[in-house]
N, C-alpha and C positions, 0 to 999 in steps of 0.2 A: 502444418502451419501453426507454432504457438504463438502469434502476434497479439494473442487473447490476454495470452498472461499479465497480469496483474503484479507490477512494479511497486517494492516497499520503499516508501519515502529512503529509508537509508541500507539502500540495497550495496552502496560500496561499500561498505563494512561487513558487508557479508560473505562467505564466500563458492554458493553451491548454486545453480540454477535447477529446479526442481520441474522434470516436464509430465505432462498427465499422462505419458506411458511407461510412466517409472523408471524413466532413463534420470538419472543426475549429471550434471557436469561439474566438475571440480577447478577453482582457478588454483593450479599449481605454485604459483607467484605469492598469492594471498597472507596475511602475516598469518591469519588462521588456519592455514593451512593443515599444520601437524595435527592439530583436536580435531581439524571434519575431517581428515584421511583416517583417521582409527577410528570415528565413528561410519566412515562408510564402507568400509573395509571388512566393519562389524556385521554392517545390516546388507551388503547388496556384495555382488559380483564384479569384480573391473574387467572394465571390455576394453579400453586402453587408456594405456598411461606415458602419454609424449613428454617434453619437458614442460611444456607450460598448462595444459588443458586435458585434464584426466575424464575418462567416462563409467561411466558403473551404472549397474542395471539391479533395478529390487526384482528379483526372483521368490516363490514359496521355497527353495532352498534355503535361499542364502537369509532370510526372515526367521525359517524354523533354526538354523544358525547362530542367529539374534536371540530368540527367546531361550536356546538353550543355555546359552552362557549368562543367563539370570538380566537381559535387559528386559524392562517390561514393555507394551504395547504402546502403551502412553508416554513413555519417554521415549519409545522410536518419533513418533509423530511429533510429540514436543520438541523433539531436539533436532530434528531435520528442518521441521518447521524456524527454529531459530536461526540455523544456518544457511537456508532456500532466502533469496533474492526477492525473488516471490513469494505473492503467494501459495501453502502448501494447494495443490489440487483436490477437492472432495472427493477425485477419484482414487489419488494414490493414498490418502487416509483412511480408507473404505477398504481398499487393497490390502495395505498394513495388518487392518484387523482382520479382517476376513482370513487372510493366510493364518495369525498367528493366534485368534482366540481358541481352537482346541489343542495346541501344544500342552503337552505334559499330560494330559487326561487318559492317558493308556500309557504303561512302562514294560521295559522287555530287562524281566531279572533270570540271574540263574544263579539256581540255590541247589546244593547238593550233586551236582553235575546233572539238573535238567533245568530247562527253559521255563518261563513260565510269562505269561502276557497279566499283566496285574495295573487293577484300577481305583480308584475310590469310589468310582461311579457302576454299579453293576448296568446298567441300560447301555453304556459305551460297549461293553464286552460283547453286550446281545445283539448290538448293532455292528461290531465287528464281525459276530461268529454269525450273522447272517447272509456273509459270502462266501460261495463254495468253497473258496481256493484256502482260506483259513479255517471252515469248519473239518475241512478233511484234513488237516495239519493237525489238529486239536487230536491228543491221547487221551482216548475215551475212557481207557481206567487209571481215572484221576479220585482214585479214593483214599490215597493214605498223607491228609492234610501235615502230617507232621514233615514232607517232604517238602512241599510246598512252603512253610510258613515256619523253617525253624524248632518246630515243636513248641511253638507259641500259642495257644488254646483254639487250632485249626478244628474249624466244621466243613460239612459240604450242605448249600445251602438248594434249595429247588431247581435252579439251573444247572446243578453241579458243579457252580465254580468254588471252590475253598475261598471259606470264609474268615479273617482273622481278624484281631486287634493290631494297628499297627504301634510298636512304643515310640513316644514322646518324641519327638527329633528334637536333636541340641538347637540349642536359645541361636549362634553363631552360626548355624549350616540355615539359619532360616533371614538371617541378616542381609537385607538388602541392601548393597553399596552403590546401586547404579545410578546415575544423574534423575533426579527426578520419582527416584522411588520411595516406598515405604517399608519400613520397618513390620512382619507380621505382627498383630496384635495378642490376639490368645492362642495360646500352647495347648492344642489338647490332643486325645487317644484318637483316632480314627477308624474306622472300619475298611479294610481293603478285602476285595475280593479277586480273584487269579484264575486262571486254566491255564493249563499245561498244552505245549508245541513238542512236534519233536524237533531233535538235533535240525534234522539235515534239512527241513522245510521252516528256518528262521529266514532266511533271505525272501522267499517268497510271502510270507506275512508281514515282512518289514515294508515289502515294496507293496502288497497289498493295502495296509496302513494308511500308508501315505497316499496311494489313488480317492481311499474314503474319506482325505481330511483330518485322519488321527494319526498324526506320523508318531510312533513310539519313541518316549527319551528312553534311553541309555544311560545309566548312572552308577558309578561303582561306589559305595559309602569302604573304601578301602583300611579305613583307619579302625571303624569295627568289623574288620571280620577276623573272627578269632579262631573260625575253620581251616583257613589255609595258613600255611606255615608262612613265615618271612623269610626275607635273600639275606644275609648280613652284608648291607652293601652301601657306601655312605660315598661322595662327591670325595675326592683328595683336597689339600688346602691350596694347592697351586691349582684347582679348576675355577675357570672365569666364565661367570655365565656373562653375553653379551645383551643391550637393552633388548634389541629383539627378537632373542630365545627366549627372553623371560615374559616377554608380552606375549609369546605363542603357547608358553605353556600356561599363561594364567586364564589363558581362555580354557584351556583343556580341564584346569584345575581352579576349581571355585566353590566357596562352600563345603571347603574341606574333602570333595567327592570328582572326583574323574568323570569324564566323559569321554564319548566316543568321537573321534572324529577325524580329520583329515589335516597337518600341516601343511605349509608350500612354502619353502625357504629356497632361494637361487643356489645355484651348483657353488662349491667353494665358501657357502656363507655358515656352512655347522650344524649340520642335518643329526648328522651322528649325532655331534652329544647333546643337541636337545633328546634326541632318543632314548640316549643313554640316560638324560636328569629324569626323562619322564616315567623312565622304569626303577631309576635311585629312589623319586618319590615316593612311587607308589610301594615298593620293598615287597613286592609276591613275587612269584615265580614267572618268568615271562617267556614267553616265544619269538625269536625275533627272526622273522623272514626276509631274505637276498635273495637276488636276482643269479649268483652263481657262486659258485667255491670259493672265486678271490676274495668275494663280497662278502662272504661268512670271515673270512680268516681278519678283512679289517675290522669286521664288528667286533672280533674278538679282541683284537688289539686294543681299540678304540674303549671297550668297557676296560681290560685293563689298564688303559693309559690315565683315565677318567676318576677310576675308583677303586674302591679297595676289596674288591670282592675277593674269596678265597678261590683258591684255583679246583677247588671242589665243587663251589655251585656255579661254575658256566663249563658247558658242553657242548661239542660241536656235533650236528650229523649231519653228515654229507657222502654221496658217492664211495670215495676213499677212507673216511673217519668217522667214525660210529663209538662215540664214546659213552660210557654210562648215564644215566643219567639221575640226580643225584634225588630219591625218593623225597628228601626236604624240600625244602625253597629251591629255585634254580634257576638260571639265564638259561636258556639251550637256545643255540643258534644253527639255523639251516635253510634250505632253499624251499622254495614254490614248488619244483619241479618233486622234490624228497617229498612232500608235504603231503603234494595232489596226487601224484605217480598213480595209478589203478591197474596197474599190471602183475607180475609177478613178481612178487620180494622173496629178497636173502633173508633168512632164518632171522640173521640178526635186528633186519631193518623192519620185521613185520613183529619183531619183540618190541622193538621202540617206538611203531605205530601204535598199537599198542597199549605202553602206556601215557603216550600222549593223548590218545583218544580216552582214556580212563578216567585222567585226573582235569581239577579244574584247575584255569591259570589266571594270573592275575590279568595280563597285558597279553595282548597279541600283538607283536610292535612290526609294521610293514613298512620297507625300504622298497622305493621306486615302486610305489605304490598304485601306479597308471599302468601295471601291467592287471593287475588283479580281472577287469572285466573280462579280459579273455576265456572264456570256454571252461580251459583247463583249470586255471588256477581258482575260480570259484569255488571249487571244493572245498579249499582253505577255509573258509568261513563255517564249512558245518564240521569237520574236523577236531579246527581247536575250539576248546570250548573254553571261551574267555570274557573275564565279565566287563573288559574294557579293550577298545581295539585304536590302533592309533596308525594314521597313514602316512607318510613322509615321502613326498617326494618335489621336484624343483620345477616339472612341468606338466601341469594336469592337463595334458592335451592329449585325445587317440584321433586319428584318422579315420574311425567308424561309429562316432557319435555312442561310444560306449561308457560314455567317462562320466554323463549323468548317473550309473549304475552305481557309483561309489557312493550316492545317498544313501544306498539301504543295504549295501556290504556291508560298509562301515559307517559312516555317519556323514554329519555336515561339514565343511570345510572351516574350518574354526577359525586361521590366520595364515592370510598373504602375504609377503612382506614385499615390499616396492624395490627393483632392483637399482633404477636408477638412484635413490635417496642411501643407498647401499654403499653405492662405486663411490657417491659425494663424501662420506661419511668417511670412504678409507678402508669397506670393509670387502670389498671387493674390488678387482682390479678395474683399472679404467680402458675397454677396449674399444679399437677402430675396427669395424667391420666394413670389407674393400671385397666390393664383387668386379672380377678382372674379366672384362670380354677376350676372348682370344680367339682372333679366328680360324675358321676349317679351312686347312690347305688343299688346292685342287682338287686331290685324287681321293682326297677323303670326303670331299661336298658331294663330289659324284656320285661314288658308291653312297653316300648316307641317302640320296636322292631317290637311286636306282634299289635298294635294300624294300622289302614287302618283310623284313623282320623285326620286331621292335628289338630283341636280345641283340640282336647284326647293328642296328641302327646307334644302338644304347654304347655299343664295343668302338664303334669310331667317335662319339663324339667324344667318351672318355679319353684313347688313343690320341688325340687330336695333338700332331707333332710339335701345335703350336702354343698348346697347351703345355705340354712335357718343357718346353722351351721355359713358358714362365714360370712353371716351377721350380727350374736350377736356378733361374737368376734370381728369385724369390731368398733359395734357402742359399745360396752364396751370399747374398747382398747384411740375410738377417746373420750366419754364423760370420760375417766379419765383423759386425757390433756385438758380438759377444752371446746372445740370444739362445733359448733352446727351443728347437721348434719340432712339430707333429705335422706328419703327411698324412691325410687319412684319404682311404681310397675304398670305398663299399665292395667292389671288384678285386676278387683275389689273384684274378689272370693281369689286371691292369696293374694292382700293388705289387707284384711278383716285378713286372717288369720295370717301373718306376723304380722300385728299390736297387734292380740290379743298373737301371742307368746312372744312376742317382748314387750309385756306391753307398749305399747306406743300410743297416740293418732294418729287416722286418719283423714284424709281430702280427698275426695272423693264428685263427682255430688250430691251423693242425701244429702251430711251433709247443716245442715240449714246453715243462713249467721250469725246467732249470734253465734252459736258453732266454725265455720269457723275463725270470725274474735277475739271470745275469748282464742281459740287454738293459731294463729298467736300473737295475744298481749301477750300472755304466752312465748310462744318461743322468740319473741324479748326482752323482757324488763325481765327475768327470768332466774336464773339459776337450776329453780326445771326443767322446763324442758327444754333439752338437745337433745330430735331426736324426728322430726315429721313423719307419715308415707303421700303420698302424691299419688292420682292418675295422669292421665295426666292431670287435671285441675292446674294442678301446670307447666306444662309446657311454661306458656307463663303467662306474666300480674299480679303474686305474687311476691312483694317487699321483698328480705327476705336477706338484707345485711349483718345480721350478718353468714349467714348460712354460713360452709367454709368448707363441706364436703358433697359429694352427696355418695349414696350405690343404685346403682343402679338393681334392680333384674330381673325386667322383661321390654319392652319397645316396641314399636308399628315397630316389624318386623326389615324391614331395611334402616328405616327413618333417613338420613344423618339429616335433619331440625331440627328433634327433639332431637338426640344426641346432636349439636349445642347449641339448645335451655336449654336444661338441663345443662349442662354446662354453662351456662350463668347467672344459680341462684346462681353462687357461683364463678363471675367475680368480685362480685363489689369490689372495691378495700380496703383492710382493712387497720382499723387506723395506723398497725404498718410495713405498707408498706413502702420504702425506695424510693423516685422520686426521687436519683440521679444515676439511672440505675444500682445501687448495688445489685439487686435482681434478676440478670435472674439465678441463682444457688441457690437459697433458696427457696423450695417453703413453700407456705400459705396458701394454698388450694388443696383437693382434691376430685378427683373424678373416685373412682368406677364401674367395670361392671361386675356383676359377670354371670359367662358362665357356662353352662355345655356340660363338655366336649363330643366329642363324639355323637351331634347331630345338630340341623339344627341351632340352637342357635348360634354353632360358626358362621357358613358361615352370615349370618346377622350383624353381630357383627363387624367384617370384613367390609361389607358394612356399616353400618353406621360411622364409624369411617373416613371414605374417606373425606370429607368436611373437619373435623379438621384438620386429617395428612395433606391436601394440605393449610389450615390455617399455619401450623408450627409444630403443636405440634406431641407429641412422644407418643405411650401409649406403659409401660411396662406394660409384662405378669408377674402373679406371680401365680405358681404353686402351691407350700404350704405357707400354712399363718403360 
């Protein structure tokens, strides 16, 4: 019950309701709109974003978030306060600071290829190394300060932590630009003092850290370091950055200095080459991680499409291709699975473990980055050792509440971008999302009734005759207006058979890569064919712009990601899209899900759709086709 809240004489002119459990509401409508969406975007989490009435939540994430990218405390509070209806709550101002006044008081550098936890406060470090799980991380012969410190007049002081002078930081990396802030005053020498982590127990100090209140910044000063080589690698002159890549990388980048963190751009909206600017930027050598082989080979595309790198410094390692790697500066592109693998390697791939494990890198740049909590792919993180890490992917959602973990793999989430405000803009396509009931014919409700098997149960209601029905008249109806459409069917026994009713070519794990990508180059550049059928290997990492209609039949349970993700093969934006926001009532895409009524398939259905409806979107039901 907030009926407490305390109404500002000229609360319509405002446009954020601020509740004392640090929920905000946003009026989408509002002329101020655009300014309080980037600032709360900045400072909190969005929990949904319908058309008219946005919500967001101030999380100690999404705050230490805030403070990283140089907003101060007091201008979160002054500048919500100016935008909140109300009045701000003493709670959430309390809140504010509480989360954010120990940010930046402990840093996780890495100098010479080792770790090192460094403060200007030595009592922070002692109150750190007073928990087990970081005292036993700590390398106890931390004696040769010129490792630590540069060879910048490094001592070891009574606690043993290496003691230095830090130099002068530039006038401009100290320049406050943020609403409400100040300018530093005196410039002077500092005293920092450090201990040394190992490699492979950084994630456990990071997440440590943050349990004590002192979550570690991340900070790469890129532009002096003169230890690591540069890429020769520069943007071409026909590359167009769009407004909001440039607003996701300037959070990433401020003050001249990188940070670590996490993007979230919609599918089709240009994930790549903000990647690609973020690794142009910063000009080191960088690692950039996929999700499988195809994924690697568009990266590679994609940097060369982007830039001018020489065909000397990007390498690819993968399964099949294991290319040198070039001892200077370098792009090297390859997978999670190459990365983390702990079994036993080929001569050649435990040569280029190696020396990726040897050397330091500038970037460790992660594509679909929401797989990383998993188990395996963790390793990645003590592996490469990078002094800036950057996460990219379109749906931060896992199904096992693992997705907070990407705080102290990599960092905080730095920029969301709004899909609806997207599709307005022109920059994504405008889709109708249509869940089609179909119902179970007789002998199929029986059996699914009579079935004690969920895999037996799960096989009819996919099969469901009446389903197969709406599918043909689905992709007849869209390839006589001209359309190119995708069947995706999670079931390789149910895609097998759809395809073969359905007359139409499949893509599926076990099809080779020359059938794969002769199938794809037919669908793109052809009008003989018109619908592919596709398993989840289509879910992620197939370029398929012209496609502008998914039929969805069957789909991996009640995976919100992969709804997301599917829908995303058919975001990208079409030639005869309108960028002067004349399109949010036309659509140009669509996408399919078809149900059978009457069993578990609904309730799934249901749950997957949660991510988008709190993206914006709307899905109609339609009964009879």
């Amino acid at each position: 019950d907030f009926s407490d809240l305390t109404l500002k004489s000229d609360h319509i002119s405002r446009p954020c309701w601020t509740c004392p459990d640090g929920t905000i509401y946003l009026e989408a409508f509002h002329d101020l709109y655009t300014k309080a969406y980037d600032f709360l975007v900045a400072i909190s989490e969005p929990v949904a974003r319908p058309e008219y009435l946005h919500e967001y939540k101030l999380t100690p994430y999404s705050l230490y978030a805030a403070v990283a990218t140089n907003i101060e405390t007091e201008s979160i509070v002054k500048v919500l306060n100016r935008f909140s209806k109300n009045v701000l709550p003493d709670g959430v101002a309390a809140f504010i600071r509480e989360c954010t006044k120990r940010y930046g008081k402990a840093k996780l550098v890495l100098k010479h290829n080792k770790f090192y936890v460094e403060s200007e406060h030595p009592a922070v470090l002692r109150e750190l190394l007073r928990d087990d799980l970081i005292s036993q991380a700590r390398v106890a012969e931390d004696v040769n300060p010129d490792d630590a410190t540069g060879g910048v007049g490094g001592t070891s002081n009574a606690d043993g932590f290496v003691v230095h002078t830090k130099a002068e930081e530039m006038e401009e990396n100290l320049h406050d630009d943020e609403e409400g802030g100040s300018k530093s005053s005196k410039l002077q020498a500092k005293t920092t003092v450090s201990f040394q982590i190992k490699g492979e127990s950084v994630e456990v100090v990071k997440r440590r850290a943050i349990d004590l209140d002192y979550p570690l910044m991340e900070e790469y000063d890129f532009r002096n370091d003169k230890v690591n080589p540069d890429v020769p690698m520069d943007l071409k002159p026909h590359t167009r950055i769009r407004r909001y890549q440039e607003r996701s990388l300037s959070k990433m980048f401020g003050n001249g200095r990188a940070r670590s963190g996490i993007i979230v751009l919609p599918c089709g909206a240009g994930k790549t080459l903000t990647g690609v600017t973020a690794a142009q930027t910063i000009k080191k050598s960088v690692v950039c991680l996929c999700t499988n082989a195809v994924s690697v080979l568009q990266w590679k595309y994609q940097f060369k499409l982007w830039t001018n790198i020489p065909d000397e410094n990007i390498c690819v390692f993968t399964s099949d291709k294991k290319e040198d790697i070039n001892p200077g500066g370098c792009v090297l592109i390859t997978t999670y699975t190459m990365i983390s693998y702990g079994g036993q390697r080929s001569d050649k791939s435990a040569e280029v473990m190696n020396i990726i494990r040897s050397r330091e890198w500038g970037l460790l740049l992660m594509d679909e980055v929401h797989v990383v909590p998993a188990k395996m792919f963790r390793r990645v993180i003590g592996s490469v050792k990078a002094h800036c890490r950057l996460g990219l992917t379109a749906t931060l959602v896992r199904e096992d509440d693992l997705i907070s973990d990407l705080n102290f793999l990599i960092g905080p989430k730095l920029y969301e971008a709004n899909w609806m405000d997207l599709t307005t803009q022109g920059y994504l396509a405008n889709v109708q999302c249509v869940e089609v009931w179909t119902p179970m014919t007789g002998p199929f409700m029986r059996e699914y009734l009579m079935a004690d098997n969920a895999r037996l149960k799960q096989l009819l209601y996919v099969m469901n005759p009446s389903k197969l029905r709406a599918a043909e008249f689905l992709m007849r109806f869209h390839e006589e207006r001209g359309d190119k459409i995708i069947v995706f069917s999670d079931l390789v026994y149910s895609l097998k058979l759809y395809a073969a009713m359905l007359k139409r070519p499949m893509i599926y794990g076990e099809t080779s890569e020359r059938e794969r990508q002769a199938i794809l180059g037919t669908f793109r550049t052809s009008d003989a064919l018109r619908t592919i059928c596709i398993s989840k290997v289509g879910d992620t990492s197939i370029d398929l712009p012209e496609a502008n209609v998914i039929i969805q039949v069957s789909s991996h349970f009640g995976s919100r990601r992969q709804e997301a993700q599917r829908l995303g093969r058919i975001l990208r934006p079409k030639s005869y899209t309108q960028t002067d926001g004349s399109n949010r009532s036309s659509f140009n895409a669509f996408f399919y899900t078809l149900v059978s009524t009457d069993t578990q398939e609904m309730f799934y259905s249901t749950k997957r759709q949660q991510y988008l409806i709190d993206q914006g979107y709307t899905f109609k039901i339609v009964t009879t086709l």
